[in-house]
KOLBALO-594788 format. One record per residue: residue number from 0; x, y, z of N, C-alpha, C in turn. Coordinates in Angstrom, 1 decimal, decimal comma. Example, Ala and Ser with C-alpha at 12.3 -4.5 7.8 and 13.67 -1.06 7.14 Angstrom:
REM residues 2
{site 0 {13,2 -5,7 7,8} {12,3 -4,5 7,8} {13,2 -3,3 7,8}}
{site 1 {12,8 -2,2 7,1} {13,7 -1,1 7,1} {12,9 0,0 7,9}}
//
This chain:
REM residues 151
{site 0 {-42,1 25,1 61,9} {-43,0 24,0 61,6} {-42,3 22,7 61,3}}
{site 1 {-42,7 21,8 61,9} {-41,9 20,2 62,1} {-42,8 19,4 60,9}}
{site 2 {-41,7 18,7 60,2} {-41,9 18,6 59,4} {-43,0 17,0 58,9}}
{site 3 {-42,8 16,7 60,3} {-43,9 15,5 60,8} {-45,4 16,1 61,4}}
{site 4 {-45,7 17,0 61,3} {-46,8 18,2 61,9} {-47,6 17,7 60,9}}
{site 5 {-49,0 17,0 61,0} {-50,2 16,4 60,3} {-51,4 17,7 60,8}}
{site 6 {-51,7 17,9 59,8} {-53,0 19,0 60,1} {-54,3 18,4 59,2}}
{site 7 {-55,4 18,8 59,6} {-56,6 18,4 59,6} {-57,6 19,8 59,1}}
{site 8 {-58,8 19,6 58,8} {-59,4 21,0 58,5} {-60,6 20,8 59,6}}
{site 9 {-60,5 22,1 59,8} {-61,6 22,1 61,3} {-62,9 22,5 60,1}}
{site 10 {-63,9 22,6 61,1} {-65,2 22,7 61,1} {-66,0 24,0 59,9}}
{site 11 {-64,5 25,3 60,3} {-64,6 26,2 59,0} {-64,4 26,0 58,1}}
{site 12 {-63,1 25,4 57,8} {-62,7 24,9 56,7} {-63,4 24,1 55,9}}
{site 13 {-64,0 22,9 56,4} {-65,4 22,1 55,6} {-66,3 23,5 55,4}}
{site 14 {-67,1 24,1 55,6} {-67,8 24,8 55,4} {-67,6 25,7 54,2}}
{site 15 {-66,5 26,3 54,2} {-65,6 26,8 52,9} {-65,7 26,2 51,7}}
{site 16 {-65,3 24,6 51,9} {-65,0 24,2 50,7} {-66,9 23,7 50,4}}
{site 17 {-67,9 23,5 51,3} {-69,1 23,2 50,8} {-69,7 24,5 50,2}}
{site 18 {-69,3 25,5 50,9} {-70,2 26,9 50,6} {-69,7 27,4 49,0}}
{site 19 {-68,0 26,8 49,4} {-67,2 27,7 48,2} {-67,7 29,4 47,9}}
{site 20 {-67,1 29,9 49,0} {-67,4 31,3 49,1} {-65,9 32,4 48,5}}
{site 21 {-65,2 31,7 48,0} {-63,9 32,1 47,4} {-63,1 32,7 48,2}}
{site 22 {-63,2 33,4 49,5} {-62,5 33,5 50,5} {-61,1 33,5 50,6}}
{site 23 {-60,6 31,7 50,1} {-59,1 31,6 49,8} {-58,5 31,9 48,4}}
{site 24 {-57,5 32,6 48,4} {-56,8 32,3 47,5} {-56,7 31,6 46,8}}
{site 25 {-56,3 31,5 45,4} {-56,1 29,6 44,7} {-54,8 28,9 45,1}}
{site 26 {-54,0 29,7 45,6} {-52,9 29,0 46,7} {-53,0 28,7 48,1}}
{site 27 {-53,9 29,6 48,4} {-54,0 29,3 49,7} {-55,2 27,6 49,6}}
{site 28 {-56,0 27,8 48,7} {-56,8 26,7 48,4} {-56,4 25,5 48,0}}
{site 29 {-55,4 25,6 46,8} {-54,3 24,1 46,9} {-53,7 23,8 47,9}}
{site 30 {-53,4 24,4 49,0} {-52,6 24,0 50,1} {-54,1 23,5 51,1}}
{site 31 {-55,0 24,3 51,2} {-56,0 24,1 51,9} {-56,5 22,4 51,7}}
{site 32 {-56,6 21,9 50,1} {-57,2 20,9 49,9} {-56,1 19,6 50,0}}
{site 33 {-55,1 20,2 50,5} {-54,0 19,1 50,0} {-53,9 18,9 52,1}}
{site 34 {-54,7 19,6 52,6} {-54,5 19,0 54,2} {-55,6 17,8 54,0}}
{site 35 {-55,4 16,6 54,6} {-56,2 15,6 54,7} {-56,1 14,8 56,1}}
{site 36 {-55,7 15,3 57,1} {-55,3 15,0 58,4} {-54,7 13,7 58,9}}
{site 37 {-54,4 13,0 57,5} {-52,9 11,6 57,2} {-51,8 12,0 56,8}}
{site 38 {-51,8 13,4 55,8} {-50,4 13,9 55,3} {-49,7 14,6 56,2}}
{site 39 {-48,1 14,6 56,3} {-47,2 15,4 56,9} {-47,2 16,3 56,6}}
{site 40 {-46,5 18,0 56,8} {-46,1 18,9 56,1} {-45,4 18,5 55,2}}
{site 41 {-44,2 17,8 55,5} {-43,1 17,4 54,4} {-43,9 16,2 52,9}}
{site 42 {-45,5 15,4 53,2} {-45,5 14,8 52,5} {-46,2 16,2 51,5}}
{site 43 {-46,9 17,2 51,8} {-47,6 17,9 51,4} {-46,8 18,5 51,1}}
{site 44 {-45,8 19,0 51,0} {-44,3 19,9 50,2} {-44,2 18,8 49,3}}
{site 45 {-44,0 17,4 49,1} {-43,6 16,9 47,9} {-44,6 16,6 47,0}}
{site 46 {-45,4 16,5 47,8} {-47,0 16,8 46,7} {-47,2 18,1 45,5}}
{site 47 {-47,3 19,3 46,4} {-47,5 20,3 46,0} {-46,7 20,9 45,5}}
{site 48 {-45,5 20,4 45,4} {-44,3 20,9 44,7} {-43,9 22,6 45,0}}
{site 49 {-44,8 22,8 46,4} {-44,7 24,4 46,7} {-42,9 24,8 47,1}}
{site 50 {-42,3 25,8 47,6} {-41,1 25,9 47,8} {-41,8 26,2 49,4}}
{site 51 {-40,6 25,6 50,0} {-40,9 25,2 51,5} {-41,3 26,3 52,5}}
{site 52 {-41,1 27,5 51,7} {-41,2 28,6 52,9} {-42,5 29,4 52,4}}
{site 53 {-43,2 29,3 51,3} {-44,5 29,4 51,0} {-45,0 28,3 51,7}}
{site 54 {-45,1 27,0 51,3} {-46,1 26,3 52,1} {-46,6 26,6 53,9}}
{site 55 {-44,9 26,9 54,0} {-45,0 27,2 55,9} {-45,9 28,4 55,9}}
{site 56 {-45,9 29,5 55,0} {-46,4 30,7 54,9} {-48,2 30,3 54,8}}
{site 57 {-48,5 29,8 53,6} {-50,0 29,4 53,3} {-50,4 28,4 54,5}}
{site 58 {-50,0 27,7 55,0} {-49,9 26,5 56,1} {-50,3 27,5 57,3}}
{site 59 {-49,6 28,5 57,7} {-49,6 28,9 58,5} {-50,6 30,0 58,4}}
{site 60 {-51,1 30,7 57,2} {-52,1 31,3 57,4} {-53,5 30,6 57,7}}
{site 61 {-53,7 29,6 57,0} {-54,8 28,9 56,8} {-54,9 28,7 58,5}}
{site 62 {-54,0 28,4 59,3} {-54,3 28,0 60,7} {-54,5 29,1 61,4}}
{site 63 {-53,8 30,1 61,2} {-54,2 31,7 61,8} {-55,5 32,1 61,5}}
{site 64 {-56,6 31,3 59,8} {-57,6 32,3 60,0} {-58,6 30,9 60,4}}
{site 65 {-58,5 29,8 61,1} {-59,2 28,9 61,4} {-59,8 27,8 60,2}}
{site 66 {-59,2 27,7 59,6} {-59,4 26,8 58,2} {-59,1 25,5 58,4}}
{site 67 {-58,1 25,8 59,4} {-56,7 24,2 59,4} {-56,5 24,3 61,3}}
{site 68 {-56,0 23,0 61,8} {-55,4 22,8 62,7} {-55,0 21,3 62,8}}
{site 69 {-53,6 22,1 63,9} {-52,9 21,0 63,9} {-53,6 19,9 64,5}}
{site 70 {-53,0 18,9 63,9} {-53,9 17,1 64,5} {-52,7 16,7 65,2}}
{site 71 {-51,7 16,7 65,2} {-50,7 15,8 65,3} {-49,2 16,9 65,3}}
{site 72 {-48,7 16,5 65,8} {-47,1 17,3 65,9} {-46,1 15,9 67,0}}
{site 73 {-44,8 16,0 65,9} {-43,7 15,3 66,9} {-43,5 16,1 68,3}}
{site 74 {-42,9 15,5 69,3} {-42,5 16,4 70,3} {-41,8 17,2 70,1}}
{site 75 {-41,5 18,5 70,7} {-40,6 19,3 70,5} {-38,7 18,5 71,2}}
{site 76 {-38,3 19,0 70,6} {-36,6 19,0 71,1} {-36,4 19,5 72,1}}
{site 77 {-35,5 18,7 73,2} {-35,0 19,4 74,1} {-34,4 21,2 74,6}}
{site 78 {-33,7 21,5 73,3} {-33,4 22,8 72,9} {-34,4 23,6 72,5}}
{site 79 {-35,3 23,8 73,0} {-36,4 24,6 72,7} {-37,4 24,7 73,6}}
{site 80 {-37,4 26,0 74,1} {-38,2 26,4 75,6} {-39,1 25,8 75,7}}
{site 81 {-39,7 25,3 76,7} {-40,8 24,9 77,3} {-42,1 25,5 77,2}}
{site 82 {-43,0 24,9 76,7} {-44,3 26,4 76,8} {-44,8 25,9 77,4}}
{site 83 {-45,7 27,3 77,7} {-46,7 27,1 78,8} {-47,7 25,9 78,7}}
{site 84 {-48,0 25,9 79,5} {-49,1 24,3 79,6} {-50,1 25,2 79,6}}
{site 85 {-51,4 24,5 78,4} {-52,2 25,2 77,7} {-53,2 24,0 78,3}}
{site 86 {-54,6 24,3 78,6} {-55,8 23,6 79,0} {-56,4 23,5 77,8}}
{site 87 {-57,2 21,8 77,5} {-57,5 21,5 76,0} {-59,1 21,4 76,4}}
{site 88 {-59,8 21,5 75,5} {-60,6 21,3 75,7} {-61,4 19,8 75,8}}
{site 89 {-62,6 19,3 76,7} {-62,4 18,3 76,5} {-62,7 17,3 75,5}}
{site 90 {-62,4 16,2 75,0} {-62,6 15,4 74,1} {-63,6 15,3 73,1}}
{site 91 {-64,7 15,4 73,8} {-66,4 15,1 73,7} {-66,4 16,4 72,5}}
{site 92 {-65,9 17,5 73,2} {-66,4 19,0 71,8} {-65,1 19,1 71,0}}
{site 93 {-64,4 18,3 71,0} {-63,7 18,7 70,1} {-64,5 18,0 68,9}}
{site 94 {-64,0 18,6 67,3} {-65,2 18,0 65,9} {-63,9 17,8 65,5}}
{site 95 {-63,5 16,4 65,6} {-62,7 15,6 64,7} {-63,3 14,8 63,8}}
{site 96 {-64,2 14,4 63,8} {-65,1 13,3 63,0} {-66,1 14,0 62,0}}
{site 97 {-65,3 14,1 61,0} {-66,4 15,0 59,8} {-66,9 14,1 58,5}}
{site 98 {-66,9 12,8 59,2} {-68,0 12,1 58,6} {-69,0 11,6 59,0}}
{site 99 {-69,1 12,1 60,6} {-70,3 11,6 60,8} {-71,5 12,2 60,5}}
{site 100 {-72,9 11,8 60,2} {-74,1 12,1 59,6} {-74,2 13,1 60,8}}
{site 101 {-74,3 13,5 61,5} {-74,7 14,6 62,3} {-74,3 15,9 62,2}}
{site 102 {-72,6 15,4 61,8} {-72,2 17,0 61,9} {-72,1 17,1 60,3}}
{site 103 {-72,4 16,7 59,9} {-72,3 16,7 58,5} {-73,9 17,6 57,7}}
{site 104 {-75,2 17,0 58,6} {-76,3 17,5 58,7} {-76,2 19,1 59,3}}
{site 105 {-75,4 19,0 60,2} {-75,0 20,3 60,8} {-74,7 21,6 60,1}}
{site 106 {-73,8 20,5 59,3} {-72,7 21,6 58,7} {-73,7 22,4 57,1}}
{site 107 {-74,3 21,2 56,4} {-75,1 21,7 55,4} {-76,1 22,4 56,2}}
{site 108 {-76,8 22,7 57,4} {-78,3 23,6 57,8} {-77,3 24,6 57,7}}
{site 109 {-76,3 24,7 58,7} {-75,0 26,0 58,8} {-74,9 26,7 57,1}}
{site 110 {-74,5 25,9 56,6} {-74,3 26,6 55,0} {-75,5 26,8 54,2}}
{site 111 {-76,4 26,4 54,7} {-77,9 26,5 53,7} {-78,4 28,2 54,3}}
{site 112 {-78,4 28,0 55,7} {-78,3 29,2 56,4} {-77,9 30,5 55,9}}
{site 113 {-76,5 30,2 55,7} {-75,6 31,2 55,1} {-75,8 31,9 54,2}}
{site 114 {-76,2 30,7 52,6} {-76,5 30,7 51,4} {-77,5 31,9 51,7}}
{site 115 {-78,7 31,4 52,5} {-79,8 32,3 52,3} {-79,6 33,4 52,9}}
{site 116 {-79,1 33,8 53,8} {-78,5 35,1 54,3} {-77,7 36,2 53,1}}
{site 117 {-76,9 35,2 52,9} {-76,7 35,9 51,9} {-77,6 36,1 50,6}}
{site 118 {-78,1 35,9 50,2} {-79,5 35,9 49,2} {-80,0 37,2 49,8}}
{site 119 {-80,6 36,8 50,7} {-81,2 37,9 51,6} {-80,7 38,7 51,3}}
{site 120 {-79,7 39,2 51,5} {-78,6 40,5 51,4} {-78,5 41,2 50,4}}
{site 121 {-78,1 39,9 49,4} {-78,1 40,5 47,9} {-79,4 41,3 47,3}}
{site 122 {-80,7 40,7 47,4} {-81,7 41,0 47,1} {-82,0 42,3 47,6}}
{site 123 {-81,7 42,9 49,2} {-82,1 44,1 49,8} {-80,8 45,2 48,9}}
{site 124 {-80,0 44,6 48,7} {-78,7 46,1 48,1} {-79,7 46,0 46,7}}
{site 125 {-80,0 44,8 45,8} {-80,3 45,0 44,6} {-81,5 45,9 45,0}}
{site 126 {-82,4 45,8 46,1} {-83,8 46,7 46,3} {-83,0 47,9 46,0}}
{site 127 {-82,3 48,2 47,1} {-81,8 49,4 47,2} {-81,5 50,3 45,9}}
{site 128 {-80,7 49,7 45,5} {-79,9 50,1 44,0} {-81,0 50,4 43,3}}
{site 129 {-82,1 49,7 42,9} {-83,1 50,3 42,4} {-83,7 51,5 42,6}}
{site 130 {-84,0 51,5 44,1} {-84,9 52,5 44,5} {-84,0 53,5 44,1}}
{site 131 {-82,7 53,3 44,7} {-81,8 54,7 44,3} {-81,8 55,1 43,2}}
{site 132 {-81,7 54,3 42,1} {-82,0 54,7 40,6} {-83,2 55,7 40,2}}
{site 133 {-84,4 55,0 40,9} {-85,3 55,4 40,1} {-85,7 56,6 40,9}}
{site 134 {-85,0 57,3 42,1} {-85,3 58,4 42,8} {-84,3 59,3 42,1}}
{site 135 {-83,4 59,2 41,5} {-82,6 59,7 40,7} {-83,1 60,3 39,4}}
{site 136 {-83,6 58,9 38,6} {-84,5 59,4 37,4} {-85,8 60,1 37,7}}
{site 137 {-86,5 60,2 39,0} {-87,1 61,3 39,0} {-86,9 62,6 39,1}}
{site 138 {-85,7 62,6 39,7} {-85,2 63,5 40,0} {-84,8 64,5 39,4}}
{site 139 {-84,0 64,1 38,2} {-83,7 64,7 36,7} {-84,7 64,9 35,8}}
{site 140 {-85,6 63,8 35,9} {-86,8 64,8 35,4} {-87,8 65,4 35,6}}
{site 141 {-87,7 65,6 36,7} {-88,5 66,7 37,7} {-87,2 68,5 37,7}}
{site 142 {-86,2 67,7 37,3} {-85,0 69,2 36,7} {-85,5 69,6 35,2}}
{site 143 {-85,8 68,2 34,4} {-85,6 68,4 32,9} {-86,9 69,1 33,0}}
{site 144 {-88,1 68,6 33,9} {-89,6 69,3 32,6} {-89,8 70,8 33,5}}
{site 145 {-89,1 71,2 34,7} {-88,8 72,9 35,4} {-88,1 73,6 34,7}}
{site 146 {-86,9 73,2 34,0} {-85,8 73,9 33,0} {-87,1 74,2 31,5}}
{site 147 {-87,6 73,3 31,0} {-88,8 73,2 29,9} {-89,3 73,9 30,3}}
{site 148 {-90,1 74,0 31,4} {-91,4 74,9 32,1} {-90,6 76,5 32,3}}
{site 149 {-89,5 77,0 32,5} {-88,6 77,9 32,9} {-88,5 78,7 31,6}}
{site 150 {-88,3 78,0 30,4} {-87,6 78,6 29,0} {-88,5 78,6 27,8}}
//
């Protein structure tokens, strides 16, 4: 990772920090919040005071689970293979602009969405857990008043 490499948080990443679903780590989350897509890697190591091979580590996960991506990178060095030429997508879909009122509108329906989904969720396991309970406590005492009725 070059040390002039500017990363940005994509579209998941906003959503994370609106939903705050705990997801990250509290390291992975100080690294997370310390991307602002003007800082370097190297200015974000002297920020964070992390040791350099954790940051590359949390840096590098955060972009593996789609949280972060790169904005910006120096060229590579001559001494370093060529990669394959990768097709970008075009311009128009890429979501760089996360202040505009649209995607920002977007982004809160997406997480209100979520919120209630999960609500949703919660509420049917909480049904559940009930019902299971109280089929349980029938259950034992439909044991307790046969053992009574038995003796």
């Amino acid at each position: 990772m070059h040390p002039l490499t500017v990363y940005t948080k994509t579209a998941k990443g906003v959503l994370e920090t609106r939903s705050k679903t705990g997801k990250l780590t509290r390291e992975l989350n100080r690294v997370f919040l310390m991307v602002d897509g003007k800082s370097t890697v190297s200015q974000i190591l002297t920020k964070e005071g992390l040791e350099e091979e954790k940051l590359h580590e949390a840096l590098g996960k955060l972009e593996a689970d789609g949280y972060i991506k790169v904005f910006s990178a120096p060229a590579e060095t001559a001494s370093r293979p060529a990669q394959p030429v990768v097709e970008l997508e075009p311009i128009e879909e890429l979501e760089l602009d996360f202040t505009s009122p649209e995607l920002v509108a977007k982004l809160n329906v997406e997480a209100a969405a979520r919120a209630r989904a999960e609500a949703e969720a919660k509420a049917r396991a909480e049904a559940a857990a009930q019902a299971l309970a109280q089929a349980k406590a029938k259950q034992e005492a439909e044991a307790e008043a046969e053992s009574l009725h038995n003796a």
